[in-house]
Structures are given as C-alpha cells and as structure tokens.
Steps between C-alpha positions, in 0.01 A plus 500: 500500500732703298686162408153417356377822299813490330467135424159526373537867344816363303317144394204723376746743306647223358126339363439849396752581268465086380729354637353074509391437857746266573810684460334772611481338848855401464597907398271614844736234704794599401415892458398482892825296605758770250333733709558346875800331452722648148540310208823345637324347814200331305550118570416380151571132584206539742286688197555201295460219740155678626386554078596151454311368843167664428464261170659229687145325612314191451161647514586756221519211249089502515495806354665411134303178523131722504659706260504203262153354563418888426628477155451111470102569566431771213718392250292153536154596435433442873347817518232431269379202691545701818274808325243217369452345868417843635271613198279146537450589912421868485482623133088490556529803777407864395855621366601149436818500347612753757426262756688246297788746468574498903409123597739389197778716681410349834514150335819613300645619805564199672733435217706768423537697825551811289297790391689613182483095361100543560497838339722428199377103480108533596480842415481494096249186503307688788499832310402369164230263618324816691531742211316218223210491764442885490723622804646798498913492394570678850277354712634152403867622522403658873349113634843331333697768687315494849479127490829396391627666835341138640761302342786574795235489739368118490752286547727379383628882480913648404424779746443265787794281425699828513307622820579184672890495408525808617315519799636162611123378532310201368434497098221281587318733787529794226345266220194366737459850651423640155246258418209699676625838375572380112096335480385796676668746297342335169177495696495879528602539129251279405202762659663739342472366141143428598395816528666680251414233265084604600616846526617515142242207346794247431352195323389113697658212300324179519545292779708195417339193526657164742659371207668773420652585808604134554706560139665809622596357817599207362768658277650711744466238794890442492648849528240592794657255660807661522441731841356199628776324499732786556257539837422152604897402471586785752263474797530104483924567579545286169707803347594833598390808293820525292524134402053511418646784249703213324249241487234778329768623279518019387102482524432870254796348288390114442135650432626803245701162309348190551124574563420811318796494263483898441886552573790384299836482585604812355248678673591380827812596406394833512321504789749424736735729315223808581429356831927517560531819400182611731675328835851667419314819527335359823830407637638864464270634714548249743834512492429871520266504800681250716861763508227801534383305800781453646610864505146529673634260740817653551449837577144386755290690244186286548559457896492908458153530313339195788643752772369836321152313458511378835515825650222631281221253395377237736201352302629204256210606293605855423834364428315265273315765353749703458732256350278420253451896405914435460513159301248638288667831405841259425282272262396804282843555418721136524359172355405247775782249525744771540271673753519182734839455490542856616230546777509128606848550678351814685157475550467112654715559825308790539142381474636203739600720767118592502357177514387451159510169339773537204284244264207757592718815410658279186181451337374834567804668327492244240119628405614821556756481220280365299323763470779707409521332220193629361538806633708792271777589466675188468200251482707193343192320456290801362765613267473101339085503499530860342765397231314159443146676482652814255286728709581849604669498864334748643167314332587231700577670838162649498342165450718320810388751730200317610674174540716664795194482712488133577910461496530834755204350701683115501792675599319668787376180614782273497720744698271563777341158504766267543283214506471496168884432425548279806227294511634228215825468620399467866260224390661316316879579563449444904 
C-alpha cells in the first residue's frame, strides 16, 4: 500500500506542478523504483522495452484512424447535413433546436467516437443556430456541452478502444454494451431540454413537412452510414474493430473527395498532419501507462488493494459505488484518456475478483469520465463550449448544473442495472 500512495502521490505531484501526463507516469515509475532499488540498480533496458511494448499493439491503430474521421467529418461539411437530419425529425418539439442539439450529437457520435470533435465540430453550428432562434447564449452552450459527452459513448467510441486494449476484453462487447446507455443518456437530456424549454417559454419551429425530411436525409444518407458499417462489419466476423477503423477512415475519405468534393488535397494534407500530432501525444501516455503498470505489477500493488478490499467490503455494489465516488473525483482533475490508462491497469482485476462483468464496469467508468469532462476544474469539453460560446465560465457552470441530473441518474442506473450494458452484447455477441 505504501508502494502505491507513493506511486499515486508522486504521479499527482507531478500533474500538479504540469508536468504532461505521460512523462509524468514515466517520472512516478521511475521515482518509486530510485527509491526501492538506487539509481544504479534501475534496469533501464526493461524501462524501455516495457515504454516501447505498451504502443506495440494492433488494436491501438483504431484509435488514430477515429481520430481522422474526427477531423475528416467537420472539416467536410458533414456536420451540417448531420445538424439538418436532426432539426427536420425533432426541430417541431417545445425547445426545438435544443432537442436538435443532443440527437445531432447522438447521430454525430457514431462517427467520431469523441466528445471534444462534437464540441469543437457540432458545437459552433449548434450554438449559432440556437442563439438566431431566441435561445439564450448559455443555455445553448450548456446542451452542446452536456450532449457532446454522447459522442464517446455510442459507438464507435476512442475510450472503448482504449478500455478494451487495456483490459484485454472485446472492443466489440464495449461498443454493443454502450448502445443502450448512449440512446438512453440522450433520452434523459432530451426531457430535460423539454422542460426547461416550457419553463423558460423557448419558441416551436414549424414542423417540417415529408418532403423535407426526405431532402435532409437524403443528403446526409452516406455519412450515417458510417457506424453502420463500422457495426454491421464487426458482429458479422467480416473485420475486427481495428481493421472497421480503416475501412471508415476509406469510406469518410472517398465521400469528403469524390462525392461531396469539400476537401482538397492540401487540406487533407493538414488533417492528417493535426490528426499525427494528436496520436503522438496519445502514444506518450501509452507508452507512459504501460511502464507505470508494470511497476504496479512488480511490486503486487493492485493484488494489495483486492486483498485490503477483500477484508473490508463484501458487496460488489458498494465497491461499485464507491469506485465510482473515486473515478469521478480523478475525472475532475485528469482528462479522460489519460484517466483510463491509469485506473484501467488497477481497477479491472479488482472489480473481477468480485464478479463484475469488466464490459459492465468499462462502460460505467467510461460514462463516468465523461462526465468529468464537463465537470470543473479541468472540463476539456466545457473549457472548448465556453471558449467557442465567449460566455463567462462561471455563466456557464451555473447553467450545466441542471443537466447533471439525467447524466448522475444514467450513471446510477447503468452501474446497478447491469442489464442495461449486457444485454446487446449477450444478444447478439452469444
């Protein structure tokens, strides 16, 4: 236990004073094994063969590829198809374009796999279109923030891919179990927006006629089809999820060029430049976690903590509880991809030794994270709404508070009704 404070008391020194995460991990390993062992006795061979092994995966490659259909899906006007299919089905509701703020995420979602893209992509045209129909500037900015936390929900999600890597589990259970959870998260956002759209006297848009929902479909018919085919290609065994990452990354590409014609060459250029520089960053912390692992390994610290919690808490649901007091509390403070590569190690042998179902505990700590990252003081994804909107940020604070409700209360559900994770993948999966 000692072997762990200091691990985790030296990693969180480390964030504090700004140290990047990734080398910050690397500074906690080696910090820990100085300590134990001298300087002279590290084994840096191993510390460089164990760096080197944690990027060394085949499934990891799914995560630049997402990364590009990220970038490859705003910068081609996909959005505003996306945003016009959503605004033809529910822009007639009471708070209309609100409701059209959170399905467009949940459509965008299965696209991206990433909340910042939805925030920084969808957000603007989201934003914008609300404030033109008489919405207030923070109330729009609080629905982009709230509902952009969708996009690594639905599948295809980054977070999962990461969760799956590291837990040695299947990429595909974690995508199918997160089905249920994404559409019933949006749900509950949804009812939100409805009544604090009658609540405040938010304006009813005409309801779009056949035609014109036919035209909006229409035009964004091919990039819907994306998670569909990301989907369909993994449960029929056709591809895995790393290689379905590939074939999205062709499909987005052939229709940004040769059907919409919205990207040129430069500009692809570009985007694979940004979306390199994003998955070196990626790759540090990886790199990062898998030695800061390993040290976990070494010195039994996680075989400690299952003991310690063995002796003292004999209900998987308090430990779930409680774990999810603990994940939350981390993803106030460290962005989520960082956070997973840090409690995934620790946390999965140790729900596993209770019984619980590590595509269950994945997607709940997935969520969980999620909403850490609208959730101050680090909120990535409310720091991007807030500079995107040019609203105060404790303006915009106040007006997410409500929207905790129905992500808290999703939360609540999914971890003490498994069902609702495990019911997909045991369908369709067994």
């Amino acid at each position: 236990m000692i072997i762990f404070l200091a691990l985790f008391g030296t990693l969180l020194l480390l964030l504090f004073i700004g140290v990047p995460v990734g080398f910050a991990m690397i500074g906690a390993s080696i910090s820990v094994l100085a300590a134990t062992r001298g300087f002279d006795s590290i084994p840096y061979e191993m510390l460089a063969q164990r760096t080197l092994y944690g990027v060394n995966s085949f499934t990891l490659l799914a995560i630049p590829a997402f990364l590009l259909i990220g970038r490859l899906m705003n910068a081609s006007g996909i959005s505003d198809r996306v945003f016009n299919i959503a605004r033809s089905l529910v822009g007639h509701l009471r708070g209309g374009l609100g409701h059209v703020n959170v399905l467009s995420s949940m459509i965008f979602a299965g696209m991206s796999g990433s909340a910042v893209a939805d925030a920084g992509g969808l957000g603007p045209l989201q934003m914008r279109a609300m404030e033109r129909d008489g919405y207030d500037r923070g109330f729009s900015a609080a629905v982009t923030a709230s509902s952009a936390t969708i996009g690594p929900i639905i599948p295809p999600s980054i977070p999962a891919v990461i969760y799956g890597a590291l837990a040695n589990v299947s990429i595909a259970a974690v995508f199918l179990g997160s089905i249920v959870p994404g559409v019933l998260m949006g749900l509950g956002l949804m009812a939100l927006v409805a009544y604090l759209s009658h609540k405040r006297g938010y304006p009813i848009a005409k309801r779009a006629t056949l035609r014109q929902i036919a035209a909006a479909c229409s035009a964004g018919f091919l990039p819907i089809l994306t998670p569909i085919i990301i989907i369909a290609g993994i449960l029929s065994g056709i591809f895995t999820p790393t290689e379905a990452s590939a074939i999205a990354v062709v499909y987005c590409t052939l229709i940004a060029f040769l059907v919409y014609g919205t990207i040129t060459v430069r500009e692809f250029w570009v985007i694979c430049k940004d979306t390199a520089i994003d998955t070196a960053a990626l790759l540090v912390i990886i790199a990062g976690s898998a030695l800061y692992a390993w040290v976990l390994a070494r010195y039994q610290v996680t075989s400690q903590i299952i003991d310690y919690l063995a002796a003292n808490i004999d209900n998987k649901y308090v430990l779930l509880a409680l774990l999810n007091v603990f994940i939350l509390l981390v993803g106030c403070f460290i962005d989520s991809v960082p956070a997973l590569f840090l409690l995934t190690p620790i946390l999965t042998p140790l729900v596993v030794s209770y019984g619980i179902d590590p595509v269950h505990f994945g997607v709940m700590m997935i969520f969980n994270l999620m909403i850490g990252l609208v959730t101050p003081p680090v909120g990535t994804v409310l720091f991007t709404v807030q500079r995107v909107a040019d609203i105060p940020f404790g303006h915009l604070v106040k007006e997410i508070l409500p929207f905790y409700i129905p992500l808290f209360a999703m939360l609540i559900a999914i971890t003490f009704v498994p069902w609702l994770v495990l019911a997909v993948p045991n369908l369709l999966l067994n």
